[in-house]
C-alpha positions as a LaTeX table, in Angstrom:
\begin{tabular}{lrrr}
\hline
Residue & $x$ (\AA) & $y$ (\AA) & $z$ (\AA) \\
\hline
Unk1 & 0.00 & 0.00 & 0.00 \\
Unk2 & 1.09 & 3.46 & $-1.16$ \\
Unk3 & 0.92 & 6.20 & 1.43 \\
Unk4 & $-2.48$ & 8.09 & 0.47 \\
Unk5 & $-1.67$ & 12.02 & $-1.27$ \\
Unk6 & $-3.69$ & 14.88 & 0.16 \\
Unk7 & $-7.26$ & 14.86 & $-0.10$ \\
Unk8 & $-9.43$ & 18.02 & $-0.06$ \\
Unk9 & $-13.02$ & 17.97 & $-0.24$ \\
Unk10 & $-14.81$ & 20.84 & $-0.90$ \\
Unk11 & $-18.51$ & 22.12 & $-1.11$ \\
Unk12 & $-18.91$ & 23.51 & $-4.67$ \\
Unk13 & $-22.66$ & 23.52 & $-5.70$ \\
Unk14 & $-25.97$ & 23.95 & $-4.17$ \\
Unk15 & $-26.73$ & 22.45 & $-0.70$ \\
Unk16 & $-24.81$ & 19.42 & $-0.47$ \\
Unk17 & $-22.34$ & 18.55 & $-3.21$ \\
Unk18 & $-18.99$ & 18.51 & $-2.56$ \\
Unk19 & $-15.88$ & 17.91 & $-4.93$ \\
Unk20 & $-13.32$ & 15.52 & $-4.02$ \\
Unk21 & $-10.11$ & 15.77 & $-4.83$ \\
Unk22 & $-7.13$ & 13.33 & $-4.81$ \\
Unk23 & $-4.36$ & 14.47 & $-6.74$ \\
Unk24 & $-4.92$ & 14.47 & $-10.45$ \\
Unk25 & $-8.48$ & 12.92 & $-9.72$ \\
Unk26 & $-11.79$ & 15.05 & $-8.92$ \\
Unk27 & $-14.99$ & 13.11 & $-8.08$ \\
Unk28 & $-18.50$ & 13.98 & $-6.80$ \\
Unk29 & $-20.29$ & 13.53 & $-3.82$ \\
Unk30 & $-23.99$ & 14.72 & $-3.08$ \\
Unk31 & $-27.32$ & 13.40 & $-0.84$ \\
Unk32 & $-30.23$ & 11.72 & $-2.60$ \\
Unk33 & $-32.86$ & 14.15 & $-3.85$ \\
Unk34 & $-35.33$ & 12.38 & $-1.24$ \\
Unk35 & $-32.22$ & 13.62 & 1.51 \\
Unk36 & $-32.44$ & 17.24 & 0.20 \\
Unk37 & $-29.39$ & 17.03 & $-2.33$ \\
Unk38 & $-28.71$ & 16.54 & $-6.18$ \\
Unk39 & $-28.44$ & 13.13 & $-6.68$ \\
Unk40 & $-25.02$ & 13.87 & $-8.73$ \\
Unk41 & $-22.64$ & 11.66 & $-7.32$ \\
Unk42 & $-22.37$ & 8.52 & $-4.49$ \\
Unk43 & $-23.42$ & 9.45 & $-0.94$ \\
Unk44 & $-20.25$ & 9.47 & 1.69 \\
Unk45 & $-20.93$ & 5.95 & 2.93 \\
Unk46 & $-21.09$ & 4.96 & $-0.80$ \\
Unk47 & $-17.66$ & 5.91 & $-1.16$ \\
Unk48 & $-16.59$ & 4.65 & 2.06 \\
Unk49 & $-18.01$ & 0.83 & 0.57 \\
Unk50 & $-16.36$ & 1.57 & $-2.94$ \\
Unk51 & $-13.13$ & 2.05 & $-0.97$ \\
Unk52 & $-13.50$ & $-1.80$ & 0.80 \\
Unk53 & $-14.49$ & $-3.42$ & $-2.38$ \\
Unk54 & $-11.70$ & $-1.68$ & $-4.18$ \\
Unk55 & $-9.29$ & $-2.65$ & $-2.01$ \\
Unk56 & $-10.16$ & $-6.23$ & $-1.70$ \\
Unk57 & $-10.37$ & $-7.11$ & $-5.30$ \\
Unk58 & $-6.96$ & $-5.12$ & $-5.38$ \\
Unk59 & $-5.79$ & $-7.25$ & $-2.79$ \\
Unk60 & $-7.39$ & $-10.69$ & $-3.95$ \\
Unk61 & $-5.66$ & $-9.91$ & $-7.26$ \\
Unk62 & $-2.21$ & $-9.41$ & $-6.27$ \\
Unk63 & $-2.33$ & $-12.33$ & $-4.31$ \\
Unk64 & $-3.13$ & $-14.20$ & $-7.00$ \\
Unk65 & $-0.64$ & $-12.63$ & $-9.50$ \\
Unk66 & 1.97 & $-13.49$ & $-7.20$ \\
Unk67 & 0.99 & $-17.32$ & $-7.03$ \\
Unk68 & 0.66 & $-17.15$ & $-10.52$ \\
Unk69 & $-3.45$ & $-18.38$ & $-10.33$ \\
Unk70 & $-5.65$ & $-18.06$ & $-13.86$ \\
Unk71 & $-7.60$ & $-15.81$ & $-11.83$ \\
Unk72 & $-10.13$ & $-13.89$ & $-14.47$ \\
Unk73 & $-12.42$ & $-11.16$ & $-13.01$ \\
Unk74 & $-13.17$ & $-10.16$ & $-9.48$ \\
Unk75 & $-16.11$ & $-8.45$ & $-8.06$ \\
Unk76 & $-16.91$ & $-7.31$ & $-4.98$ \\
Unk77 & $-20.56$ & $-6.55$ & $-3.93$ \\
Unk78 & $-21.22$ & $-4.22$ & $-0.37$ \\
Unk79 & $-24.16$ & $-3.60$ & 1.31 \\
Unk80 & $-24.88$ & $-2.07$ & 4.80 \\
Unk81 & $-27.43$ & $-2.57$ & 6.93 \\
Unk82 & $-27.98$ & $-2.49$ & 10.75 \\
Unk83 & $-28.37$ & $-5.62$ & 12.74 \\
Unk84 & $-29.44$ & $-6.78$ & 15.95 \\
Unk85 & $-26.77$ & $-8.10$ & 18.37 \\
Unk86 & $-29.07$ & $-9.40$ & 20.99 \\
Unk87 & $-28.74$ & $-9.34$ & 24.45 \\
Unk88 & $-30.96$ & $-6.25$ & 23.86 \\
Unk89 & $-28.12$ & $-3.98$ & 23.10 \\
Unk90 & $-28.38$ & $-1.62$ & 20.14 \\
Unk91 & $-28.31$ & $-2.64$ & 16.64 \\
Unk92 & $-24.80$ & $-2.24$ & 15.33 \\
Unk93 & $-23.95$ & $-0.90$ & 11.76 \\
Unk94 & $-22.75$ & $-4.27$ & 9.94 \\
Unk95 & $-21.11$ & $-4.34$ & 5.95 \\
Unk96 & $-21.70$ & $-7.54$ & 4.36 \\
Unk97 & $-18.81$ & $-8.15$ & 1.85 \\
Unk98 & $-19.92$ & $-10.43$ & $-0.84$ \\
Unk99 & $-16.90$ & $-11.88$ & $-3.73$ \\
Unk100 & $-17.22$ & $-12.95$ & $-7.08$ \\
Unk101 & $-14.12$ & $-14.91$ & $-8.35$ \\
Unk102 & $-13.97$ & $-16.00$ & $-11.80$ \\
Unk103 & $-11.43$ & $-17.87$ & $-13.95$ \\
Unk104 & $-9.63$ & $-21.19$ & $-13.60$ \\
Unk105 & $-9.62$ & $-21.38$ & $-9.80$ \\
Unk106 & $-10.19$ & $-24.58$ & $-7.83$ \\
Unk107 & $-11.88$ & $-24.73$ & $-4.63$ \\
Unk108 & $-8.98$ & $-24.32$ & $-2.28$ \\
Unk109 & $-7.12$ & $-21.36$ & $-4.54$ \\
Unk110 & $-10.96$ & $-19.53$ & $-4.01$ \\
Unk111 & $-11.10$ & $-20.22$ & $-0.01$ \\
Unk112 & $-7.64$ & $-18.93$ & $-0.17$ \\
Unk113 & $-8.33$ & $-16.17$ & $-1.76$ \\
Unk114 & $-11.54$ & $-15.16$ & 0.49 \\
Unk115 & $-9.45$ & $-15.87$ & 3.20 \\
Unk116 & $-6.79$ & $-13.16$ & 1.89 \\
Unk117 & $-9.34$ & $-10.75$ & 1.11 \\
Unk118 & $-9.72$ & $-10.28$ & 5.32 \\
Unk119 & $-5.68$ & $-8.85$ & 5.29 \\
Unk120 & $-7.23$ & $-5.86$ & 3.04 \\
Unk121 & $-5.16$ & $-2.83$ & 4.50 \\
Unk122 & $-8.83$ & $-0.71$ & 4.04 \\
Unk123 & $-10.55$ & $-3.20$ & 6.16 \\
Unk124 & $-7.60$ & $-3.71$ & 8.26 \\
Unk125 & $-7.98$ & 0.48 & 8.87 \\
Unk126 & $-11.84$ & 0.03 & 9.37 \\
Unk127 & $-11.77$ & $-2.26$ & 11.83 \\
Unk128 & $-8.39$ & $-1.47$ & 13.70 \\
Unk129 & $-8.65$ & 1.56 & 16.98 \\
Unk130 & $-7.94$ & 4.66 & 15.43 \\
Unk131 & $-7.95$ & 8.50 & 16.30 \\
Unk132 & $-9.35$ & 11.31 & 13.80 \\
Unk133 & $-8.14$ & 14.91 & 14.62 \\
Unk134 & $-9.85$ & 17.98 & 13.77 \\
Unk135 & $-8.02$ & 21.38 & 13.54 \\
Unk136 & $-9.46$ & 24.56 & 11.43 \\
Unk137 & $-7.28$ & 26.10 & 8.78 \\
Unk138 & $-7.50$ & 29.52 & 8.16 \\
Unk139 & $-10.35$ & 30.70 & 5.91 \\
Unk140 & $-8.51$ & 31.01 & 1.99 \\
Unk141 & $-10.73$ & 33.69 & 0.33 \\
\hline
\end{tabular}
């Protein structure tokens, strides 16, 4: 994994679409019309899932290219949900992670490479303890 580049996001059209930047790469995010936004680009969270399944079928992938596996395509599907843990405590915010390998793959190389999809450094980050700091920056007119 590459250390990440700056990232600045910034608000840049009405109510609440923002611009994303990451060095030579500008994306969109926005709330559902039904939320009081646009609709022009992926919610936060939406990104936050695109970011998982990116990294695993990055990290599936070169796994595979270093064992030298016919692995063909991979796709990652993400949904999120809240669940019940019982005991009545609160529900809890879950991500179900669901993998499509294709190509010529037996049954161990797949479990393998589910299994490897767990040492994703984006879902090693999500689950790990982990401290965000907030400072202001003064205003750039």
């Amino acid at each position: 994994m590459t250390v990440p580049q700056e990232v600045w996001v910034r608000e840049d059209g009405p109510k609440y679409r923002t611009s994303i930047s990451a060095g030579a790469h500008t994306l969109v995010a926005d709330e559902p019309i039904a939320a009081g936004g646009g609709d022009v680009g992926p919610q936060p969270f939406e990104y936050l899932l695109g970011a998982l399944g990116a990294c695993t079928s990055m990290t599936v992938r070169m796994y595979a290219d270093r064992k030298g596996w016919k692995l063909g395509r991979v796709a990652v599907r993400l949904t999120m949900d809240k669940v019940d843990p019982g005991d009545g405590k609160p529900k809890i915010d879950r991500i179900l992670r669901e993998i499509v390998i294709e190509g010529d793959i037996d049954d161990e190389q797949r479990r393998r490479l589910v299994a490897i999809a767990e040492h994703c450094p984006v879902h090693k980050f999500m689950l790990a303890d982990k401290k965000i700091e907030t400072a202001e920056l003064m205003s750039r007119s």
